[in-house]
C-alpha positions in Angstrom: 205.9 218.3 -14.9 202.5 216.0 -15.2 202.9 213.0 -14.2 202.8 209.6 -16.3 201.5 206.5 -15.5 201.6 203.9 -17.6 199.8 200.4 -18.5 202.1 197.6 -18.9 200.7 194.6 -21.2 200.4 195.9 -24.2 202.0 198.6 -23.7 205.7 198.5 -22.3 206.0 194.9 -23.4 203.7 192.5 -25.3 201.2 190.7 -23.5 202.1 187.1 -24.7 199.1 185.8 -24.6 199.8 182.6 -26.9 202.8 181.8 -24.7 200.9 182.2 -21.4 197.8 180.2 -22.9 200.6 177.3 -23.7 202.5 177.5 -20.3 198.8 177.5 -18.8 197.9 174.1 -20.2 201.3 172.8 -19.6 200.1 173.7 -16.3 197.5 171.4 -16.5 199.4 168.6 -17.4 201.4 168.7 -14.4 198.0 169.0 -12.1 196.6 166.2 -13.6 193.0 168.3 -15.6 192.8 168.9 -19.6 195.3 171.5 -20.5 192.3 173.0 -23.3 189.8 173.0 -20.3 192.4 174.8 -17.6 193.2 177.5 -20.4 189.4 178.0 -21.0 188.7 178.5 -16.9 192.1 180.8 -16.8 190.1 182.6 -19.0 186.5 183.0 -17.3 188.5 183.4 -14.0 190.5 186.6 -15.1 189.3 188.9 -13.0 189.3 186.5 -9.7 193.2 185.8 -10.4 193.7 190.0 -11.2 191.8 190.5 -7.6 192.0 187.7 -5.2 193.8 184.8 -5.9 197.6 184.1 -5.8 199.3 181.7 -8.3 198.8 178.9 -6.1 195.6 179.9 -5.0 194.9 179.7 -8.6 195.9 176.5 -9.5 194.5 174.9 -6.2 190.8 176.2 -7.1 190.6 175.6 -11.0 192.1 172.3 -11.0 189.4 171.4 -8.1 186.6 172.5 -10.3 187.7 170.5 -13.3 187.7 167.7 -11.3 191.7 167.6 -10.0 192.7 166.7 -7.0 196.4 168.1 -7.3 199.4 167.2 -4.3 200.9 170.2 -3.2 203.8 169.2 -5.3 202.0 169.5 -8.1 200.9 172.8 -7.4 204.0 174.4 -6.4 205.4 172.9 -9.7 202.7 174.6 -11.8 202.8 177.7 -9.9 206.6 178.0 -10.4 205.8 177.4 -13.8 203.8 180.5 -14.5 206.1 182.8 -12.7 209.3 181.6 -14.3 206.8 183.0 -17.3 206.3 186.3 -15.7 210.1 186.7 -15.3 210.5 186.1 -18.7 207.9 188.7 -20.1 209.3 191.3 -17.9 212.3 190.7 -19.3 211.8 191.1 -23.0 211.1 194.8 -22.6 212.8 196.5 -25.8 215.8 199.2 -25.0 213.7 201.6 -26.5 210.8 201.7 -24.2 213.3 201.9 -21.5 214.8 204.6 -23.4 211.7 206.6 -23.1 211.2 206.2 -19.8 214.3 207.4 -19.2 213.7 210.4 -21.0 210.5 211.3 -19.4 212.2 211.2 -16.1 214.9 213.5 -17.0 212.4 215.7 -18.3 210.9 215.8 -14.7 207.9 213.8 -15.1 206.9 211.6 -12.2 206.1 207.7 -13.2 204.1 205.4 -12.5 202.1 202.1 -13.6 198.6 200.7 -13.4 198.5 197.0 -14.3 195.7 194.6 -14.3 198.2 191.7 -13.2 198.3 188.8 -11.2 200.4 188.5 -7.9 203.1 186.4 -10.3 203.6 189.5 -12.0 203.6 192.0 -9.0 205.9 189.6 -7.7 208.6 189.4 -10.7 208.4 192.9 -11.0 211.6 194.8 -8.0 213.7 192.3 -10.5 213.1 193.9 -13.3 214.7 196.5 -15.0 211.4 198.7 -15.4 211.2 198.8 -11.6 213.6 201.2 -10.9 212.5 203.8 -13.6 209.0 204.1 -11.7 208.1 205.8 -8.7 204.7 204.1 -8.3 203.7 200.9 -9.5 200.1 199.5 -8.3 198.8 196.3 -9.3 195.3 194.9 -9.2 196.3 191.8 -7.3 197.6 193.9 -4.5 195.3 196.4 -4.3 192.2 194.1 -4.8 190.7 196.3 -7.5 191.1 196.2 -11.1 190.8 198.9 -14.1 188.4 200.6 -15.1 187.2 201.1 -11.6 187.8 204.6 -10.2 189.8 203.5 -7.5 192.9 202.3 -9.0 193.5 205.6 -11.0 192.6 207.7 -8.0 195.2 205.3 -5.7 197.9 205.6 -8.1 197.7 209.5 -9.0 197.5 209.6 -4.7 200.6 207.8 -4.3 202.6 210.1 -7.0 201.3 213.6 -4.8 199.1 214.4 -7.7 195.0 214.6 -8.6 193.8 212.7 -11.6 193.4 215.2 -13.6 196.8 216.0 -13.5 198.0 213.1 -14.7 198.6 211.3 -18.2 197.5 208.1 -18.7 199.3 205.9 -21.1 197.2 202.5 -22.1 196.4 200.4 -25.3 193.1 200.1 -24.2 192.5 196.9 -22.5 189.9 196.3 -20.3 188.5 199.7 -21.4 190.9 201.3 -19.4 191.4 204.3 -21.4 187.3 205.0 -21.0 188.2 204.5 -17.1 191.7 207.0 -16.6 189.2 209.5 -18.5 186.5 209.4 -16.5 188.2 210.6 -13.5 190.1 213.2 -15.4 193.1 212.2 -16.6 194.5 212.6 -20.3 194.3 210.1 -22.2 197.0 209.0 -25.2 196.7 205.1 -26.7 199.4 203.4 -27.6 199.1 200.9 -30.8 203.2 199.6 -30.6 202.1 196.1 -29.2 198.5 195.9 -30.0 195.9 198.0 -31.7 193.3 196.7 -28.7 190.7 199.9 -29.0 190.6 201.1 -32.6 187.1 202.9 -31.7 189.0 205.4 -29.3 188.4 208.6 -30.8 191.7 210.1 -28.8 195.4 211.0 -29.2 196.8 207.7 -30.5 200.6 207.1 -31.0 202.3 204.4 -33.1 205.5 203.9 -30.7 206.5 205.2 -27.4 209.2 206.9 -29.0 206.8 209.7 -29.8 205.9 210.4 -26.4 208.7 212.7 -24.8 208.2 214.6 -27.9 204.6 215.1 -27.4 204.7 215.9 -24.2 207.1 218.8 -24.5 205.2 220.3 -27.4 
């Protein structure tokens, strides 16, 4: 059976960006900087933090630039902060997505996951009950490259014993990441559940996960 590797924001849960964007300048609050201005460098800084930078890390360097001079208190409160918000995300995936991953497995397909996360995510994630339905899970933040470059595709179909073309990529097409699984082979299938984030695809598109065993079997 082909592999599958999936995205995750977006895809096998919602993204939340309103929630992050209001824990992210309650955040600033607690470093002492404008909660607008930290959610505006948050922002500009995305793929730094998806790449390079830890939650702390984070915190540390954006609050400098806006002029903070934060304790270490401070920072460890904020960073806490965001990844009591990672927890939470993970956590809100529906039954039915887990559902379908169940199904895929015992239809033989290996899983895996390509996210374009920071390390608060990679690190909430062996708690979560996603984790143990995928046999690969590679993260930006860990491996210090982030979708659409070739590498992260490549990396993940490597780990799961397989070539990129024969693997099925699962996305709703952030960060044109469906353009980037494609363009080292893979097939590509968008999802619209969550978010309808690449209406110009001209590709397979499904409107829940639910349809994917399904599809793959035919």
């Amino acid at each position: 059976m082909r592999p599958v590797i999936f995205d995750l924001f977006h895809t096998l849960v919602d993204g939340a960006n309103s929630e992050r964007d209001r824990v992210v300048g309650e955040m600033g609050l607690m470093v002492g900087v404008p909660p607008e201005a930290l959610v505006a460098a948050y922002h500009a800084t995305w793929r730094d933090r998806m790449t390079e930078w830890d939650v702390a890390e984070t915190v540390r360097i954006l609050a400098g630039r806006l002029g903070g001079t934060p304790t270490e208190d401070q920072v460890a409160r904020a960073a806490a902060h965001r990844r009591e918000l990672a927890t939470r995300v993970l956590a809100r995936v529906a039954p039915e997505t887990l559902a379908v991953l169940d199904a895929l497995r015992a239809d033989g397909h290996p899983i895996g996951l390509i996210s374009n996360a920071t390390a608060e995510t990679a690190e909430a994630w062996p708690s979560s009950a996603l984790a143990r339905r995928f046999d690969v899970a590679v993260f930006s933040c860990e491996l210090g490259v982030a979708k659409p470059e070739p590498t992260i595709y490549r990396t993940t179909a490597e780990r799961l014993g397989a070539g990129p073309t024969d693997c099925v990529f699962v996305g709703d097409g952030a960060d044109g990441e469906l353009a980037g699984a494609a363009a080292v082979g893979m097939t590509v299938i968008r999802t619209t559940e969550h978010n309808d984030t690449d209406p110009t695809w001209d590709g397979h598109a499904l409107a829940t996960l639910g349809e994917l065993p399904a599809l793959l079997r035919g």
